[in-house]
C-alpha positions in Angstrom: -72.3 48.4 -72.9 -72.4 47.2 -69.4 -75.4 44.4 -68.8 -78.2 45.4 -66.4 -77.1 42.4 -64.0 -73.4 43.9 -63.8 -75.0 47.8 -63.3 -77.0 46.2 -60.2 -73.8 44.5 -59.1 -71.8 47.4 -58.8 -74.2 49.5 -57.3 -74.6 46.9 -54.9 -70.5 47.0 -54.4 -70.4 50.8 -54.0 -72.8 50.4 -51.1 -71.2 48.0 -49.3 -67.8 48.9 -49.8 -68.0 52.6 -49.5 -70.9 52.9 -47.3 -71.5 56.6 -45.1 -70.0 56.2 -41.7 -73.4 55.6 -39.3 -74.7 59.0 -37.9 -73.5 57.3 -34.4 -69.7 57.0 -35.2 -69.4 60.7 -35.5 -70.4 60.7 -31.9 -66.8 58.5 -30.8 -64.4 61.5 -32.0 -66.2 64.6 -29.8 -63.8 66.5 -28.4 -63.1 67.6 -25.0 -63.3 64.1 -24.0 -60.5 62.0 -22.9 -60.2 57.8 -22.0 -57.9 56.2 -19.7 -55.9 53.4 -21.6 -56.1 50.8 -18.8 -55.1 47.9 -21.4 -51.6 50.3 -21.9 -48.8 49.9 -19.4 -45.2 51.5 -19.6 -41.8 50.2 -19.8 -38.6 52.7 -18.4 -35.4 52.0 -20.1 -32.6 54.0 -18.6 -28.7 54.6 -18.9 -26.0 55.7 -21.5 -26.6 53.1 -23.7 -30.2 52.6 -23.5 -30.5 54.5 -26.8 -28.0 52.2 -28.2 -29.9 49.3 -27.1 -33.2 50.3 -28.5 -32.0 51.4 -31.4 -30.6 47.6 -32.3 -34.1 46.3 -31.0 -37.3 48.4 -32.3 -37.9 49.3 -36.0 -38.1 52.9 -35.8 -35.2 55.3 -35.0 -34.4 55.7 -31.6 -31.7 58.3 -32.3 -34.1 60.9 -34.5 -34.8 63.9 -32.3 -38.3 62.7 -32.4 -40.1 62.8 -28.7 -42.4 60.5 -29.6 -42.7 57.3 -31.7 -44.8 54.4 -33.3 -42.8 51.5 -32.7 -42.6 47.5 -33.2 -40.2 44.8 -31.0 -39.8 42.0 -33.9 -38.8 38.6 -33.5 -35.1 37.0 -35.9 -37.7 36.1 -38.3 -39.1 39.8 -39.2 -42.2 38.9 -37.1 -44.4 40.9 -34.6 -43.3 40.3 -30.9 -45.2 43.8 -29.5 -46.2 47.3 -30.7 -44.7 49.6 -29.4 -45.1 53.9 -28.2 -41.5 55.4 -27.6 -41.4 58.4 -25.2 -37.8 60.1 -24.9 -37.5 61.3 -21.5 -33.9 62.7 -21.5 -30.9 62.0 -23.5 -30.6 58.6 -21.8 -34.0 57.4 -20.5 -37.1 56.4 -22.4 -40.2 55.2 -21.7 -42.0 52.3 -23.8 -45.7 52.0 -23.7 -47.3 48.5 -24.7 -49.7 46.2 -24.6 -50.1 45.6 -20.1 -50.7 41.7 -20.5 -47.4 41.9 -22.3 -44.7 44.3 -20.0 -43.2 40.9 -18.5 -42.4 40.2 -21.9 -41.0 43.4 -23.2 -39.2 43.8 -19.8 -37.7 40.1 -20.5 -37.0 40.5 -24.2 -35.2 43.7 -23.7 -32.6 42.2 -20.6 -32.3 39.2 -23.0 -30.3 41.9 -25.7 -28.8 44.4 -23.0 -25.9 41.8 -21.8 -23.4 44.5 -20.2 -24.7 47.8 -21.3 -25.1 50.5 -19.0 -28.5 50.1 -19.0 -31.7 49.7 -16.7 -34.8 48.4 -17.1 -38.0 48.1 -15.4 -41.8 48.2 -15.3 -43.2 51.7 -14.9 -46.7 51.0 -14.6 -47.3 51.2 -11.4 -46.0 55.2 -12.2 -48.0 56.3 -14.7 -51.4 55.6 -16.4 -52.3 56.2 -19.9 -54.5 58.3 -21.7 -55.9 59.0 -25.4 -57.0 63.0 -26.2 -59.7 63.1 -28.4 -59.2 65.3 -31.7 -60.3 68.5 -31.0 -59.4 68.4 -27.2 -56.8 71.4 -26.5 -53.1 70.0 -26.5 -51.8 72.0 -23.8 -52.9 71.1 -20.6 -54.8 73.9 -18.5 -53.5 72.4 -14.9 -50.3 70.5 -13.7 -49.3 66.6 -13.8 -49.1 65.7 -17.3 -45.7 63.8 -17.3 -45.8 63.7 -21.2 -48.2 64.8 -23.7 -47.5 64.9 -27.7 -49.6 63.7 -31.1 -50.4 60.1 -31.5 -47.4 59.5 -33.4 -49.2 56.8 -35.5 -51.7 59.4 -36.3 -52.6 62.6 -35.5 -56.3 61.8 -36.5 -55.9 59.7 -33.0 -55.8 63.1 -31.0 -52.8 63.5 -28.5 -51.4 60.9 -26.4 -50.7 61.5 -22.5 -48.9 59.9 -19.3 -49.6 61.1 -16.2 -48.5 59.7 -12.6 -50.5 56.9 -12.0 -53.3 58.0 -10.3 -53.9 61.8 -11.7 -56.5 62.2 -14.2 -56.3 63.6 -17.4 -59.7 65.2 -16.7 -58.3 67.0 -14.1 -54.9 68.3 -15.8 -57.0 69.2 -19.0 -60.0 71.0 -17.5 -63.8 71.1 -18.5 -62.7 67.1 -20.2 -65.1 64.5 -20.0 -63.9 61.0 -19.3 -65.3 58.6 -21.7 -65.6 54.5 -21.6 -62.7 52.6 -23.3 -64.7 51.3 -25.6 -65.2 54.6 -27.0 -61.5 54.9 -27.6 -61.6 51.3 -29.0 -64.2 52.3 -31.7 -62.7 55.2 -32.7 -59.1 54.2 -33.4 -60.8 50.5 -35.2 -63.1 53.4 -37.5 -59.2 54.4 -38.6 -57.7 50.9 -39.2 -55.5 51.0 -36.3 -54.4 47.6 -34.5 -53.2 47.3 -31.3 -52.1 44.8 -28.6 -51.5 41.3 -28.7 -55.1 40.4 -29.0 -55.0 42.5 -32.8 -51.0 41.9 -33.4 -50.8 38.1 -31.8 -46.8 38.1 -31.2 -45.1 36.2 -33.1 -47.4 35.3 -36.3 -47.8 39.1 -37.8 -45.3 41.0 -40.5 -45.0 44.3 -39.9 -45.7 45.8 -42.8 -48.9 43.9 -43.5 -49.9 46.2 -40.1 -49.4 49.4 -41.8 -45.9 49.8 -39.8 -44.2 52.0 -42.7 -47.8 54.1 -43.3 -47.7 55.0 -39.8 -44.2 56.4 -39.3 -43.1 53.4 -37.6 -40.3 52.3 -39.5 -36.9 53.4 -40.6 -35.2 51.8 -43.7 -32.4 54.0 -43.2 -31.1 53.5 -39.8 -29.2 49.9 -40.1 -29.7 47.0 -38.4 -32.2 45.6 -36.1 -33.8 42.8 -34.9 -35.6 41.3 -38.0 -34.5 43.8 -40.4 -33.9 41.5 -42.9 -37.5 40.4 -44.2 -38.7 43.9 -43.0 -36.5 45.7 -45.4 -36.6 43.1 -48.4 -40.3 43.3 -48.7 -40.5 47.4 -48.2 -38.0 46.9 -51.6 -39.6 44.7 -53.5 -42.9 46.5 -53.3 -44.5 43.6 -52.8 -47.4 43.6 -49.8 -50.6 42.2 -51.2 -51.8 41.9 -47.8 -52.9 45.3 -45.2 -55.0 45.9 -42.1 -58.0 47.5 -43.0 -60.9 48.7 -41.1 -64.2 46.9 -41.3 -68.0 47.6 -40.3 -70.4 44.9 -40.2 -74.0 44.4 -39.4 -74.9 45.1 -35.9 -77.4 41.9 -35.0 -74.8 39.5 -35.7 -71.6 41.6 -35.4 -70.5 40.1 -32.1 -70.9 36.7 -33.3 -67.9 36.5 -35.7 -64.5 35.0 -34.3 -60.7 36.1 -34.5 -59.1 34.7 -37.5 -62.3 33.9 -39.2 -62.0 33.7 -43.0 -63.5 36.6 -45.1 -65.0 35.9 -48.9 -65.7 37.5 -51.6 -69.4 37.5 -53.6 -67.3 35.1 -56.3 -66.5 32.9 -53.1 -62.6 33.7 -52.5 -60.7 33.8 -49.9 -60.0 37.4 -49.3 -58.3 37.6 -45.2 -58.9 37.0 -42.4 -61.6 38.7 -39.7 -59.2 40.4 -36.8 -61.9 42.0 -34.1 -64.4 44.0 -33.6 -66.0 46.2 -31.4 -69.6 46.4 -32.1 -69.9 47.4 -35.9 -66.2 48.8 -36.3 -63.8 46.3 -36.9 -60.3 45.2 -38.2 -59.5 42.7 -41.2 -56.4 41.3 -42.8 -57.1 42.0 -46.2 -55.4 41.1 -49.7 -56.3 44.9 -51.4 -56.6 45.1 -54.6 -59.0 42.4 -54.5 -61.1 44.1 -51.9 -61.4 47.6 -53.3 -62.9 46.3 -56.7 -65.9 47.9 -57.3 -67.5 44.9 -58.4 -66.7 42.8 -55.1 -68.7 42.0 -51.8 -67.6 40.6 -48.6 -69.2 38.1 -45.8 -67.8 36.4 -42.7 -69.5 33.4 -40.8 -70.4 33.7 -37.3 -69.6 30.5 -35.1 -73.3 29.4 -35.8 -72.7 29.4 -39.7 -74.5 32.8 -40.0 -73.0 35.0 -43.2 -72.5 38.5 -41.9 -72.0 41.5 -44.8 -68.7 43.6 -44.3 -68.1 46.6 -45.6 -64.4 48.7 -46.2 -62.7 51.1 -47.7 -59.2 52.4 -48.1 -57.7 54.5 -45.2 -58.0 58.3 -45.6 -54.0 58.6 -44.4 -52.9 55.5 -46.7 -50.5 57.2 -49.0 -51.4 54.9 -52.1 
């Protein structure tokens, strides 16, 4: 028989851990609606061997007949650089869309490789602008100037990705859309445990798979060789990832006043991760699992003033486990 103090404990757990999503966050997925990406840029990579070259370079595979795909550039060491949207253009161009603070970068890192292939390479965002679809919004377009439109290929929960020439409106191309704030977006993709950008992936100290690279089609541990293949493909075979981005909420008065890379504990005082971002209540966490999902377990950050904050998460609908 289970002692009154450990029925009160897990009922606690149950409501912190699996607690309803706020009447207000079903408001962020209304469709119709649309957001310019401004924090997105692009990246053209053309030529006969620009397949080749990508395909030695990103984790996913370059060659499928896929138009679209979830990406990661990784350093020798199997660590984040940048993530990564492929867009196949034509048998020999492709466009790369990442992080804008970060295209000098990707543009650099990718010359670096290319040596004497028959390739080009150049920034593309003063071409094109990015946008998010919410679910729900048509996928064909009703007007002309889409350049490219498919499924977020993370996702398809995320609604449908778009470029257009820089400039043209997805609102105008997709008619009777409603342009919505980024922050909108933002919220949205954090409710699904999505990272993104070098502010969420900080280049350089991130494993791929602890991002959720192989849950969201990112990945290919069939094509060969790449850069940081090694550790990639060792840990996807030994099973072993204790560690996975998971979405958090936390309690709005004092939501804003936790820090990047602050330490999250458990009610029995562990270290559990580490606090990634937030906007408002919806937020990201490192987070070892198994130790998270117990029933039995609740979680707190510290703001900067010392303040606990209670955190609440769950397990992704789309994680296959």
């Amino acid at each position: 028989m289970r002692s009154l103090r450990q029925i009160r404990r897990a009922v606690h757990s149950l409501t912190c851990n699996n607690p309803k999503v706020p009447s207000k966050a079903t408001e962020l997925a209304r469709s119709d609606s649309a957001a310019l990406l401004t924090h997105r840029a692009v990246v053209r990579v053309q030529g006969d061997d620009a397949g080749q070259l990508l395909q030695g370079l990103v984790t996913a595979d370059v060659l499928s007949v896929a138009p679209s795909q979830y990406s990661m550039l990784l350093n020798p060491q199997g660590r984040v650089l940048y993530d990564i949207i492929l867009y196949k253009t034509s048998e020999s161009g492709y466009l790369l869309e990442c992080d804008n603070r970060a295209v000098d970068e990707v543009v650099r890192h990718l010359k670096k490789y290319a040596l004497r292939s028959k390739v080009k390479i150049s920034q593309g965002d003063s071409e094109y602008d990015v946008w998010s679809l919410f679910p729900g919004t048509p996928s064909e377009p009703s007007g002309e100037g889409a350049v490219i439109y498919h499924s977020d290929p993370r996702l398809s929960e995320l609604g449908t990705r778009v470029l257009t020439h820089s400039g043209v409106k997805a609102t105008e191309i997709w008619r009777n859309v409603v342009e919505r704030p980024l922050d909108k977006y933002h919220k949205f993709r954090l409710q699904h445990g999505i990272a993104e950008g070098i502010d969420e992936i900080p280049p350089g100290n991130c494993f791929p798979l602890e991002y959720n690279l192989d849950y969201l089609n990112g990945v290919s541990f069939q094509k060969g060789c790449y850069l940081g293949q090694e550790l990639t493909a060792r840990t996807h075979h030994t099973g072993v990832i204790r560690k996975r981005v998971m979405p958090i909420t936390l309690e709005e008065s004092l939501a804003d006043k936790v820090l990047p890379a602050a330490t999250i504990t458990s009610s029995s005082g562990k270290n559990v991760g580490k606090f990634i971002c937030n906007y408002g209540i919806f937020g990201l966490a490192l987070l070892r699992v198994q130790q998270v999902l117990d029933v039995n377990v609740s979680l707190s950050v510290k703001t900067s003033d010392e303040q606990d904050v209670n955190i609440a998460t769950k397990k992704p609908s789309w994680w296959p486990l």
